[in-house]
PQR file with spaces between the fields and no chain letter, atoms N, CA, C, O and H, PARSE charges and radii, in Angstrom:
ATOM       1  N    UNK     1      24.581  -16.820    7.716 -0.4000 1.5000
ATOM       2  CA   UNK     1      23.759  -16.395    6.578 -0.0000 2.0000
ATOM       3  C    UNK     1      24.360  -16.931    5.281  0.5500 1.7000
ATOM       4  O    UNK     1      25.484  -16.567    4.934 -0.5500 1.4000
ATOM       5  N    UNK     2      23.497  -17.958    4.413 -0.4000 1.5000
ATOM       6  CA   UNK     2      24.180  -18.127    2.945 -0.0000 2.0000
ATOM       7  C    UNK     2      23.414  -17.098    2.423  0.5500 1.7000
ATOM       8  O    UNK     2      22.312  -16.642    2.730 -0.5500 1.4000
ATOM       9  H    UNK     2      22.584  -18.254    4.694  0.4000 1.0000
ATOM      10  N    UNK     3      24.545  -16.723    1.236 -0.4000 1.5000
ATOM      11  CA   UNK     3      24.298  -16.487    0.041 -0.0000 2.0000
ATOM      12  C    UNK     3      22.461  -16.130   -0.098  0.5500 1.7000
ATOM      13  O    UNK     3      21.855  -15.098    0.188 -0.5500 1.4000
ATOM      14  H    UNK     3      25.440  -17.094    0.986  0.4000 1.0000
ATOM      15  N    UNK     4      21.876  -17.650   -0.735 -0.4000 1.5000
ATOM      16  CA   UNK     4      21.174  -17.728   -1.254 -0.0000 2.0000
ATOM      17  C    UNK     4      19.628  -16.799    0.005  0.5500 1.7000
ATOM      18  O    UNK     4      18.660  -16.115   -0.325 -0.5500 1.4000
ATOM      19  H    UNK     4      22.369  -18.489   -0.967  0.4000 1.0000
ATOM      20  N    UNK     5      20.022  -17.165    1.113 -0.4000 1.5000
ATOM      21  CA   UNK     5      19.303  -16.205    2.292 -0.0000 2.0000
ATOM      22  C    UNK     5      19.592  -14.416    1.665  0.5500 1.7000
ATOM      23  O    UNK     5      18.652  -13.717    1.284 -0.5500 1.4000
ATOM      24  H    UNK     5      20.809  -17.721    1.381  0.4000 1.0000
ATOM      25  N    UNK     6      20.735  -14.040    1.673 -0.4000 1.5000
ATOM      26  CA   UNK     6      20.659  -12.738    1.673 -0.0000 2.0000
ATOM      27  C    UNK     6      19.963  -12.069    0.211  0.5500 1.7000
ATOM      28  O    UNK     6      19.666  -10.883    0.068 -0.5500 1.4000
ATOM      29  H    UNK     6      21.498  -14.608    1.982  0.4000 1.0000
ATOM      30  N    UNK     7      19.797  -13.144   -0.804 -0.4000 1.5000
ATOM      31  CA   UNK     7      19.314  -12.679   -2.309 -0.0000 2.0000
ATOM      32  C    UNK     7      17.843  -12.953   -1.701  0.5500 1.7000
ATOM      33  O    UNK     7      17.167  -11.990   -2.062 -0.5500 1.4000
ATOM      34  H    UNK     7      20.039  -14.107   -0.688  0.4000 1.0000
ATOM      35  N    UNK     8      17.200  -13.660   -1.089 -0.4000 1.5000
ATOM      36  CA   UNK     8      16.053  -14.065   -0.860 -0.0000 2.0000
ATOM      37  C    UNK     8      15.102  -12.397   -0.095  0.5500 1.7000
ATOM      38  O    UNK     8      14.088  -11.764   -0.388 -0.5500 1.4000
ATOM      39  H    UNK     8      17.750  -14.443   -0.796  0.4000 1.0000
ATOM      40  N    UNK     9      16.127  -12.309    0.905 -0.4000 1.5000
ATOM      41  CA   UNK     9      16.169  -10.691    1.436 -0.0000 2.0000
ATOM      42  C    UNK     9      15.882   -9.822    1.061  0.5500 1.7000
ATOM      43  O    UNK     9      15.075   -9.050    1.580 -0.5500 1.4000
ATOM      44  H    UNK     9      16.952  -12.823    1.144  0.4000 1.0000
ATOM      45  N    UNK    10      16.466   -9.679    0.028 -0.4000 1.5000
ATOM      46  CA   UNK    10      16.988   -8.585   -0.715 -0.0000 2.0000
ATOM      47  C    UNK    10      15.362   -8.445   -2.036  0.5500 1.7000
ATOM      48  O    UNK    10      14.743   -7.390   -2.172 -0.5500 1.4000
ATOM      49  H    UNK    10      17.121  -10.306   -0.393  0.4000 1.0000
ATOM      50  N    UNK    11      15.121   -9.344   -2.569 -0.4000 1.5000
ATOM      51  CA   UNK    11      14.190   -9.833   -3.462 -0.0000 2.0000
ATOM      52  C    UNK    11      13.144   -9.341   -2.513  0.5500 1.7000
ATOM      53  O    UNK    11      12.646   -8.289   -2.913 -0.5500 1.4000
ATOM      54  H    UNK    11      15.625  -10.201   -2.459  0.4000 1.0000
ATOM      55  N    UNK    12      12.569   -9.852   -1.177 -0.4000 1.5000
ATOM      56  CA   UNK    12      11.765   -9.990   -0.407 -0.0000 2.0000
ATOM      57  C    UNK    12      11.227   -8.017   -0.062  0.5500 1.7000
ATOM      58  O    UNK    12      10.136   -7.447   -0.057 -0.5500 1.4000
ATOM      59  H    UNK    12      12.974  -10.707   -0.853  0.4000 1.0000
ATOM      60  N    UNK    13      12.277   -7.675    0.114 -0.4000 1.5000
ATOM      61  CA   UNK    13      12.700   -5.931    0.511 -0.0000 2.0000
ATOM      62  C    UNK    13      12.133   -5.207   -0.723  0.5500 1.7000
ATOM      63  O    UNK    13      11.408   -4.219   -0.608 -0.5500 1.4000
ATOM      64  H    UNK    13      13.163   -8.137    0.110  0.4000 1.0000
ATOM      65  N    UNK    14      12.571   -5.856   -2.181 -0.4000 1.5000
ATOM      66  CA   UNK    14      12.707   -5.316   -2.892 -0.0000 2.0000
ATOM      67  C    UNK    14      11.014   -4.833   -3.286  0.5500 1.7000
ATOM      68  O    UNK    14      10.469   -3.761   -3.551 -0.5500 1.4000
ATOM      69  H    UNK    14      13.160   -6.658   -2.274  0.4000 1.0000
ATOM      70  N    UNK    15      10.510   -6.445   -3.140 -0.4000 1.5000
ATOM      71  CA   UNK    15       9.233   -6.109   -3.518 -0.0000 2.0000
ATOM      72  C    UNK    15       8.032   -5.685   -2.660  0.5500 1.7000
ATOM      73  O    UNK    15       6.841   -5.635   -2.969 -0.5500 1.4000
ATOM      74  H    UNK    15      10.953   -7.316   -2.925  0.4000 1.0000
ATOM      75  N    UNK    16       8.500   -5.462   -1.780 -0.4000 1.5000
ATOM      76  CA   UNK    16       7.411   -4.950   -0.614 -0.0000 2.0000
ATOM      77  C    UNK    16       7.822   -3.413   -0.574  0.5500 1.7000
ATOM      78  O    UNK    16       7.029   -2.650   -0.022 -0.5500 1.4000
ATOM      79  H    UNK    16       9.467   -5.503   -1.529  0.4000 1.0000
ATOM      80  N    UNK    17       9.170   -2.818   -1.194 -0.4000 1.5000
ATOM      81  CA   UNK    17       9.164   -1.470   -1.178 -0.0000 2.0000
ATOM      82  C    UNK    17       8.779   -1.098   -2.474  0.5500 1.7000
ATOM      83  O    UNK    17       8.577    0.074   -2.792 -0.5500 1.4000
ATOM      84  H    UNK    17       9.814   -3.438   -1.643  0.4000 1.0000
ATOM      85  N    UNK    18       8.636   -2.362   -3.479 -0.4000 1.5000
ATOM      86  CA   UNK    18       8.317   -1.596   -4.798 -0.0000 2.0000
ATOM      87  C    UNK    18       6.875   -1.382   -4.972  0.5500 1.7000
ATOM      88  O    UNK    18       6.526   -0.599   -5.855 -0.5500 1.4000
ATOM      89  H    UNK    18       8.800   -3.314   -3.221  0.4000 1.0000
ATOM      90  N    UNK    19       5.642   -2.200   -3.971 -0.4000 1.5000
ATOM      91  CA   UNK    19       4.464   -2.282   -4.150 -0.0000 2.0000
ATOM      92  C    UNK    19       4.130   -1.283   -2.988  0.5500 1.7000
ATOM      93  O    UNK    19       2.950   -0.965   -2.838 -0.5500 1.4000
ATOM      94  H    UNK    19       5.926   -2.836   -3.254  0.4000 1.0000
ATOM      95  N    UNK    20       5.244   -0.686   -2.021 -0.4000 1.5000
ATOM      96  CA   UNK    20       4.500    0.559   -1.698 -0.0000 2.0000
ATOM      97  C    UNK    20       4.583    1.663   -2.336  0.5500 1.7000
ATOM      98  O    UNK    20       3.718    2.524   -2.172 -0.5500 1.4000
ATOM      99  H    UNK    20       6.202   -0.945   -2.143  0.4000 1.0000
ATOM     100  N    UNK    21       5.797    1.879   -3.314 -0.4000 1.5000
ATOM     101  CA   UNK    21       5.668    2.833   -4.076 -0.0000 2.0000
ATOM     102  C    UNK    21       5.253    3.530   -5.173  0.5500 1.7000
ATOM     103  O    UNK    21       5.227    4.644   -5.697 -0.5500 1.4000
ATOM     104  H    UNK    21       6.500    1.179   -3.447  0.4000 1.0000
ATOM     105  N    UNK    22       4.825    1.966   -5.333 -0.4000 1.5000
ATOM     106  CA   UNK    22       3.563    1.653   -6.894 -0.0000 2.0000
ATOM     107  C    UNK    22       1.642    2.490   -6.251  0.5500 1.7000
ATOM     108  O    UNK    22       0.740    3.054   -6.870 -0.5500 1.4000
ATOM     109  H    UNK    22       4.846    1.061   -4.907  0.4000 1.0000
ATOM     110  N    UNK    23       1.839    2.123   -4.799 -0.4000 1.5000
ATOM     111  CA   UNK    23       0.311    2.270   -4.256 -0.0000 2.0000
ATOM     112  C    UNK    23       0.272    3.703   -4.340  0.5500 1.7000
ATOM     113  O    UNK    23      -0.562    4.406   -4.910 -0.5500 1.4000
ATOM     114  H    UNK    23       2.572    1.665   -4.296  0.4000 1.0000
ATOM     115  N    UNK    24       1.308    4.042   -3.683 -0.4000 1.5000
ATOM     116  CA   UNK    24       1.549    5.598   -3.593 -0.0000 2.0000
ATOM     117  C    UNK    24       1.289    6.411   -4.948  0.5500 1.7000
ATOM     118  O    UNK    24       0.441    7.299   -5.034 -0.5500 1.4000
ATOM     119  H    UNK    24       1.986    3.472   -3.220  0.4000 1.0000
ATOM     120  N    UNK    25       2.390    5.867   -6.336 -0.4000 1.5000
ATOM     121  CA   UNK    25       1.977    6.603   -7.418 -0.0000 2.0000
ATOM     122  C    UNK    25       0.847    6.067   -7.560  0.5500 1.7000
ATOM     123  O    UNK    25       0.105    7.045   -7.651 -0.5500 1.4000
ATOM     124  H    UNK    25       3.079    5.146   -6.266  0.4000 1.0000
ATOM     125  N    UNK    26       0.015    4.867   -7.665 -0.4000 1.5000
ATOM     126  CA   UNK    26      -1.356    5.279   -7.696 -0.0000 2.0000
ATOM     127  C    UNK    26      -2.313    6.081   -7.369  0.5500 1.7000
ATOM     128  O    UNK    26      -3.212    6.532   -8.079 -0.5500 1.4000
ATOM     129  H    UNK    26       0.618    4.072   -7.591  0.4000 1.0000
ATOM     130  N    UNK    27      -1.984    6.330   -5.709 -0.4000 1.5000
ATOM     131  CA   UNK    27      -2.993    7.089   -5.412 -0.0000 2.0000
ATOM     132  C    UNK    27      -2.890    8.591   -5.802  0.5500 1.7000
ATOM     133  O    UNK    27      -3.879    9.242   -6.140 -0.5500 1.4000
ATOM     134  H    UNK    27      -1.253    5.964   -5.132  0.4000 1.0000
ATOM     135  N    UNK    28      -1.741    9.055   -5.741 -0.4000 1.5000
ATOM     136  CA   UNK    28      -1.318   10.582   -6.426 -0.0000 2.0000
ATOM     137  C    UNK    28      -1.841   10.685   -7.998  0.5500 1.7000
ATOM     138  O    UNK    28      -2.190   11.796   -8.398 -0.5500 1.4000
ATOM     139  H    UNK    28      -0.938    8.526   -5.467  0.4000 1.0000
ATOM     140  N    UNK    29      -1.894    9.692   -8.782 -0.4000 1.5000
ATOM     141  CA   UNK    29      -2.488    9.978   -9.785 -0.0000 2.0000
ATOM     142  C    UNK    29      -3.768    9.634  -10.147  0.5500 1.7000
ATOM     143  O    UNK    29      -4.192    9.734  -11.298 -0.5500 1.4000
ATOM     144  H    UNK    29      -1.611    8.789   -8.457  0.4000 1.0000
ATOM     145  N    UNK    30      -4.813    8.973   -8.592 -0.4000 1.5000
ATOM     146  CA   UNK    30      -6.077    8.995   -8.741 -0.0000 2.0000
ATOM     147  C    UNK    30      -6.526   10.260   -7.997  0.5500 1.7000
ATOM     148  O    UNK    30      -7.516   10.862   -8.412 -0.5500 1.4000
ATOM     149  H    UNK    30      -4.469    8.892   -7.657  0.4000 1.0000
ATOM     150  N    UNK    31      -5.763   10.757   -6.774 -0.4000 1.5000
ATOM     151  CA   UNK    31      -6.195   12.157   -6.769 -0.0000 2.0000
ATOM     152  C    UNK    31      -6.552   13.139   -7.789  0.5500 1.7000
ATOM     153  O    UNK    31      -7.602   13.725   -8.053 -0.5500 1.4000
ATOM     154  H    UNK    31      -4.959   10.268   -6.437  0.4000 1.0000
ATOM     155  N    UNK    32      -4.856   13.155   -8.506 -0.4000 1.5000
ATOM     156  CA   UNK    32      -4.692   14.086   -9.391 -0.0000 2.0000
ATOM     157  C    UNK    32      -5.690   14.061  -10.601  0.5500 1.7000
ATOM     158  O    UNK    32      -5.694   15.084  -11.286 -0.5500 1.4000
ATOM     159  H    UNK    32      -4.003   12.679   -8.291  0.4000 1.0000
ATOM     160  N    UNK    33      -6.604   12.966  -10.995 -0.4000 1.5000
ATOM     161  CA   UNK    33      -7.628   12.847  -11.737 -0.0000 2.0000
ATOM     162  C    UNK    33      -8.678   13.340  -11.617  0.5500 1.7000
ATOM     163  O    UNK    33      -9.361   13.770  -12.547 -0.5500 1.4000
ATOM     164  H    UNK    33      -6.600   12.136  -10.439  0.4000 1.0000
ATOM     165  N    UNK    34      -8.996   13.353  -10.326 -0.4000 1.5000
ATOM     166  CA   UNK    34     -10.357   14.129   -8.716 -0.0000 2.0000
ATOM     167  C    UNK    34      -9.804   15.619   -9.495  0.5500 1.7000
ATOM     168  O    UNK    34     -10.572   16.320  -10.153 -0.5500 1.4000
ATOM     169  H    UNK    34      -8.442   13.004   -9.571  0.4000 1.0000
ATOM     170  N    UNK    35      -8.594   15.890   -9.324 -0.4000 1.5000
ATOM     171  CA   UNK    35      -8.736   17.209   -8.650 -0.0000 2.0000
ATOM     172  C    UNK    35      -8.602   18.022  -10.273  0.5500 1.7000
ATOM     173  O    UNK    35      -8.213   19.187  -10.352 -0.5500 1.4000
ATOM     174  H    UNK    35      -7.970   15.321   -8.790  0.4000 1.0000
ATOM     175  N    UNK    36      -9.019   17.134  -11.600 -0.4000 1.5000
ATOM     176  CA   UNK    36      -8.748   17.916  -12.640 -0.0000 2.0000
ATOM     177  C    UNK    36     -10.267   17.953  -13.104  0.5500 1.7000
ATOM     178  O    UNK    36     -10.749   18.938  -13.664 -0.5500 1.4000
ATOM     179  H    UNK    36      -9.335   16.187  -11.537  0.4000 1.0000
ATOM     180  N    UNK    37     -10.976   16.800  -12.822 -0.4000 1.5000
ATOM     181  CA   UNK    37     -12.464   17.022  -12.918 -0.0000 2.0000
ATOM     182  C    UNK    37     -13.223   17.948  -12.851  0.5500 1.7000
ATOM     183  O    UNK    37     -13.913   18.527  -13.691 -0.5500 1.4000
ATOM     184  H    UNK    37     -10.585   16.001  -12.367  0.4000 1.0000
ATOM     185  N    UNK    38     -12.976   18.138  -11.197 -0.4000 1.5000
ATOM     186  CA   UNK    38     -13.360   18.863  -10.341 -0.0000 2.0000
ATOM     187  C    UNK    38     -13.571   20.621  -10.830  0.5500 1.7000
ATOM     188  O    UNK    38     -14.453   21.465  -10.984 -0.5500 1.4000
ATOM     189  H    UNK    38     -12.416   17.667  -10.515  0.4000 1.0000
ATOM     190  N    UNK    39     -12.197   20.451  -10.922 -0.4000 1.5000
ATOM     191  CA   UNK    39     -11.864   22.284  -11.967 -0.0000 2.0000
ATOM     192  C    UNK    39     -12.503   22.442  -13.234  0.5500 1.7000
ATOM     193  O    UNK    39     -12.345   23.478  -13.880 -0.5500 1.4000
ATOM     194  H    UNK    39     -11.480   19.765  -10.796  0.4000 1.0000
């Protein structure tokens, strides 16, 4: 493994866990929009 492989990794990880956690606060705060309407 070089170097430049494990930053590639790491980058790669980074952004596939950051765009699930982006989807997630999306959807919690398109619920949370539903559920203030609603009331």
């Amino acid at each position: 493994m070089s170097v430049s492989a494990i930053v590639m990794m790491i980058i790669g990880v980074t952004i596939i866990w950051g765009g699930l956690a982006a989807s997630i606060v999306y959807a919690v705060s398109k619920s949370r929009e539903k559920s203030r309407q609603n009331s």
